[in-house]
C-alpha positions in Angstrom: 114.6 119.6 222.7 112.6 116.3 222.7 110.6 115.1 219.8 107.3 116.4 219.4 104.6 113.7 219.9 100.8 114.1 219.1 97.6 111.8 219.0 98.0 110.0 215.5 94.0 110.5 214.9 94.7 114.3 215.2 96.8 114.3 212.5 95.3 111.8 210.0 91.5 112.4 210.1 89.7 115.1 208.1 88.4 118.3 209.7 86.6 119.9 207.1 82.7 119.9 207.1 79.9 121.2 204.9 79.5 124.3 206.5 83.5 125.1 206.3 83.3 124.1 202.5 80.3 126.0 201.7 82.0 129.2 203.5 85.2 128.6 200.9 84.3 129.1 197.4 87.4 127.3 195.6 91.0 127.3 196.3 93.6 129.6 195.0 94.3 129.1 192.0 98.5 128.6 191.2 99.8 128.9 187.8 103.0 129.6 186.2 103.4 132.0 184.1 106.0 134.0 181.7 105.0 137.9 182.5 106.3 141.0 184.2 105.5 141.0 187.9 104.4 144.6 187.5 101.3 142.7 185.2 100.5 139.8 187.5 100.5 142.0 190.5 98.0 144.4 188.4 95.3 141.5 188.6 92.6 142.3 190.7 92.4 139.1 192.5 96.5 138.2 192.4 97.0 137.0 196.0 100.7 136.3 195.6 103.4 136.5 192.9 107.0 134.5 194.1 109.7 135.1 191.7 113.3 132.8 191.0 116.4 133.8 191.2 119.2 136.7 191.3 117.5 137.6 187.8 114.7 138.6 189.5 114.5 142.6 191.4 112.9 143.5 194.3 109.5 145.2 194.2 107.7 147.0 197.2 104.9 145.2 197.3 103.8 142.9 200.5 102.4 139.9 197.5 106.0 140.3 195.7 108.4 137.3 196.7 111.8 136.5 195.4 113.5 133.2 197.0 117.1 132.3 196.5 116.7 129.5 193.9 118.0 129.5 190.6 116.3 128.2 187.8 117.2 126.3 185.2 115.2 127.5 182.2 115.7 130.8 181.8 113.9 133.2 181.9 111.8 131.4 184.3 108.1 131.8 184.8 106.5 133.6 188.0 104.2 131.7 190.6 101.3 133.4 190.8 98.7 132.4 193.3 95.0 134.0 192.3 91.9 134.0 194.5 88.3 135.2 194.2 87.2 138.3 194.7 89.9 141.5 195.6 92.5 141.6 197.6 94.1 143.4 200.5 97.7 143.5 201.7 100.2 144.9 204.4 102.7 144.6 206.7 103.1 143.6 210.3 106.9 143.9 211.7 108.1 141.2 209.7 105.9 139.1 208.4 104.5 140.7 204.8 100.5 139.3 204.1 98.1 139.8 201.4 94.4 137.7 202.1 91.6 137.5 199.6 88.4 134.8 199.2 89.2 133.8 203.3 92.5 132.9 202.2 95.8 134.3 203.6 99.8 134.6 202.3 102.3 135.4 204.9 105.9 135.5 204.3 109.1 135.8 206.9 112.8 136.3 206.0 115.2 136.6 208.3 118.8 136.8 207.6 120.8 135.0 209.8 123.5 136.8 211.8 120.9 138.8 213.1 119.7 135.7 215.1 123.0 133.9 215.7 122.6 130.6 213.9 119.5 128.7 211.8 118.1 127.7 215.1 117.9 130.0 217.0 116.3 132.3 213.4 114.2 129.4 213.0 112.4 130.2 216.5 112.6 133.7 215.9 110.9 133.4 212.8 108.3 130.9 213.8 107.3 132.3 216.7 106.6 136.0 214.8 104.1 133.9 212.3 102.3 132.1 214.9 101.7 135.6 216.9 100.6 137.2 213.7 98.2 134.2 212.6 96.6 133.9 216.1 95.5 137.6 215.4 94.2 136.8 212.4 90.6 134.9 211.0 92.6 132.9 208.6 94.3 131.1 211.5 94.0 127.7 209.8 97.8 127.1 208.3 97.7 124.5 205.2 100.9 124.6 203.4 104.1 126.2 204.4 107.9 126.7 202.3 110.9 126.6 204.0 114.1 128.0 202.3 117.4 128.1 204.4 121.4 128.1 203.0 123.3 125.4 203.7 120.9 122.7 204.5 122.7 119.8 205.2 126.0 121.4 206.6 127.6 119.9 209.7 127.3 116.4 211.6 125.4 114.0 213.4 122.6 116.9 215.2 124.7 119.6 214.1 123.5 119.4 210.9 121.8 122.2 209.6 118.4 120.8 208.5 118.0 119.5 212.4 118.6 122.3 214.3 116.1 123.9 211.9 113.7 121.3 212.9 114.4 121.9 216.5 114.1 125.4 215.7 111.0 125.7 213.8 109.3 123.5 216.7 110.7 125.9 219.3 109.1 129.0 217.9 105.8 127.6 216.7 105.0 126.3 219.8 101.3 125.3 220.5 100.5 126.7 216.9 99.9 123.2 215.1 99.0 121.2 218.1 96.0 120.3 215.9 98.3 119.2 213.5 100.8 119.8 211.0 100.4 121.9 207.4 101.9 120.4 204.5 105.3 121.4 203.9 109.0 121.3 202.6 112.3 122.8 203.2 115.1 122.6 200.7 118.6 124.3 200.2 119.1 127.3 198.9 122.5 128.2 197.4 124.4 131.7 197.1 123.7 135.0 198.1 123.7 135.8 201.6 122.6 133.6 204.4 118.6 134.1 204.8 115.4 131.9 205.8 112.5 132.3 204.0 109.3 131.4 205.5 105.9 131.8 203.7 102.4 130.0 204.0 98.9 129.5 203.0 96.3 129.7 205.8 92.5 129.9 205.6 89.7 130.8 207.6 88.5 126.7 207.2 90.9 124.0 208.3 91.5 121.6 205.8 92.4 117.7 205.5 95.8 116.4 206.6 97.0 113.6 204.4 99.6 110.4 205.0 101.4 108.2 202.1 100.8 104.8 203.0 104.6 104.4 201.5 105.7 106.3 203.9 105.9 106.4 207.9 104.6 110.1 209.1 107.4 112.5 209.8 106.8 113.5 212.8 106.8 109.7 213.7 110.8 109.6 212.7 113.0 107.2 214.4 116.0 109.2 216.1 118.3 109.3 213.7 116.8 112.0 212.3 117.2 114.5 214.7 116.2 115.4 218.2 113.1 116.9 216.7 111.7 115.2 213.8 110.5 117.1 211.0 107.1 118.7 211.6 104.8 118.0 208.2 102.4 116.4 206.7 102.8 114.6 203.0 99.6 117.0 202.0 96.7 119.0 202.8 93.3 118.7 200.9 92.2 122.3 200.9 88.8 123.5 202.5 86.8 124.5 198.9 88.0 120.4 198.8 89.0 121.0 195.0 93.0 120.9 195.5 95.6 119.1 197.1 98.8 121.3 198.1 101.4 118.6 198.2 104.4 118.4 200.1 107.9 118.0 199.1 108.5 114.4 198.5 111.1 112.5 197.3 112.4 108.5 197.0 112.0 107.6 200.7 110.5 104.5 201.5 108.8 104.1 205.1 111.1 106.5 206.9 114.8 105.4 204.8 116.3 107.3 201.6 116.1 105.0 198.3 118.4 104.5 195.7 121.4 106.1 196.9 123.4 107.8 193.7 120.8 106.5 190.5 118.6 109.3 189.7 116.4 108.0 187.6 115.6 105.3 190.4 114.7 107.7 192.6 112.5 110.1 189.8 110.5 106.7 189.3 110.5 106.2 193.4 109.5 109.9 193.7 106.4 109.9 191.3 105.5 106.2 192.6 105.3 108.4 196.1 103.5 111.5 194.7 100.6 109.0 193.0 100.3 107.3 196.4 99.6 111.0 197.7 96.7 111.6 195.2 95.0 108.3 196.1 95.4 108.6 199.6 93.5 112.0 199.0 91.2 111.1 197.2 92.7 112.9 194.1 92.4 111.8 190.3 95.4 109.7 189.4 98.3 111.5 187.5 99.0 115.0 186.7 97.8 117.4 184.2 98.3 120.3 182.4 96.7 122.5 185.5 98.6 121.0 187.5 102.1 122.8 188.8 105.0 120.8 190.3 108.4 122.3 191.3 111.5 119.9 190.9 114.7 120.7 193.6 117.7 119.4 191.4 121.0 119.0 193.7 123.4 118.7 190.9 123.2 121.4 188.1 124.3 118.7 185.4 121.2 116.2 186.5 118.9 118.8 185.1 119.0 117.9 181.8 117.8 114.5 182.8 115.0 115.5 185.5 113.4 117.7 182.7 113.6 114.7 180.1 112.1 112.4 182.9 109.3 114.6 183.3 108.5 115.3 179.9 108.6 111.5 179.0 106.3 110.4 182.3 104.4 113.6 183.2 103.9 115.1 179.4 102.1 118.1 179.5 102.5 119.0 183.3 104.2 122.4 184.3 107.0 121.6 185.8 109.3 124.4 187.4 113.2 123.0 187.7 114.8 124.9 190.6 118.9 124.5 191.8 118.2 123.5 195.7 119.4 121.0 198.1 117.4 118.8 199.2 117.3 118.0 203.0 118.8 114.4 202.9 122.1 114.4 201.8 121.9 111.4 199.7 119.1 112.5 197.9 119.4 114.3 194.5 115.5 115.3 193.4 112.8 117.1 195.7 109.1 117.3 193.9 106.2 119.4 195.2 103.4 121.1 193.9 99.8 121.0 193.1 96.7 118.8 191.9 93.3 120.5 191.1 90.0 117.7 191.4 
């Protein structure tokens, strides 16, 4: 499948206008926090509750989510995602949903044998979401979280991560011709083979945002696939009072820094994630209502990335989770959340 290719002023300028902020009172509001899901869930207005880990059970309930990352502090908080006003939930074959406030959660897992290989569930996957948000008023899809096993497994466009790419393109099809939501994808390790898939949509479209560090992903020279990855570094949300960051990490223009020194590529990575909040329009730095997520390839780095953090980011929540990230030669993913 060829690259994807789009007008660049589709994917750069905002979209949001007075009317679509007025119709939005204020973005979900994400915390982390160290209760029962049984409580969280209880809350009137809880939108979505994502827990870590084998620790973590099942729970029959559509806002319930565990992915297939272990954490490092244990026992590790739940994500919960709260909204105004009450709301409702359900299924639809199998995508799960809860929407509240004009905002929407919808999750996919598939496991993989019952597609054949990560391309062919990526498409499968994919193309299930986009039918189900077509259907739907919040349409509008800001952020998405991709979790697959085995990331960066096999060679040259064999590997993993790329024929997820071509995958995910495949099944979305015309979905975000407008352009892309902000994203990531990272390893997950153990258990059995499974994507996860969940997003944010909204009935208002919100504002796509670029790192000037950075060269866009979907503008990715070759090397990085037949399809290159389909994201933007961030979305400013409609209510326009939070910034829903992609996952980012010590890349510089389209090429992988620092190859082997963590703590170059911590200080590369936050260098990145301020240039986010400026291009956005965001107050500089990070705060205590602000949630990030930290993918740590190599279990005995961990000790470091939370001491890196808690020396340059004091304060900020900061949720360190065993993944892969999608380059093989990088050892630290960041993404998270920045409220004006």
């Amino acid at each position: 499948m060829g690259p994807l290719s789009f007008p660049v002023d589709r994917m750069v300028q905002g979209c949001e206008g007075t009317a679509a902020q007025a119709s939005i009172r204020r973005a979900p509001r994400v915390s982390y926090r160290n209760v029962e899901a049984s409580e969280a869930l209880a809350d009137p207005g809880m939108l979505t509750v994502i827990g870590f880990g084998a620790g973590r059970g099942e729970i029959d309930d559509p806002r319930w989510l565990r992915l297939q990352l272990e954490p490092f502090d244990a026992p590790a908080p739940l994500e919960c995602w709260e909204v105004d006003g009450p709301v409702d939930r359900g299924v639809a074959g199998d995508v799960r949903w809860s929407r509240g406030g004009g905002w929407l959660f919808a999750a996919i897992e598939r496991d993989e044998p019952a597609e054949g290989d990560i391309e062919a569930c990526a498409a499968g996957a994919y193309r299930e979401l986009a039918a189900f948000l077509a259907a739907q008023p919040e349409s509008q899809v800001l952020r998405v979280w991709n979790y697959l096993a085995d990331i960066n497994a096999g060679d040259g466009d064999e590997e993993r991560y790329k024929r997820f790419c071509c995958g995910r393109a495949r099944g979305m099809g015309e979905a975000f011709a407008g352009g892309f939501p902000a994203a990531t994808a990272i390893g997950s390790l153990g258990g059995q083979p499974r994507l996860q898939v969940y997003l944010l949509a909204c009935t208002q479209p919100g504002r796509r945002v670029e790192n000037p560090r950075q060269l866009s992903a979907w503008r990715y020279p070759r090397q990085y696939g037949p399809t290159p990855p389909s994201f933007a570094r961030a979305m400013r949300l409609p209510a326009d009072d939070a910034l829903a960051i992609s996952g980012t990490a010590a890349v510089i223009g389209h090429a992988s820094a620092h190859h082997g020194d963590l703590s170059a590529q911590l200080a590369e990575t936050v260098a990145n994630l301020e240039a986010v909040l400026a291009a956005a329009g965001m107050p500089a730095g990070f705060d205590t209502h602000s949630p990030l997520k930290a993918y740590v390839r190599r279990p005995g780095d961990a000790r470091t990335v939370r001491e890196f953090f808690r020396q340059h980011l004091p304060g900020v929540p900061v949720l360190l989770l065993h993944g892969d990230v999608c380059r093989a030669e990088l050892l630290v993913e960041v993404d998270g959340w920045r409220y004006a």
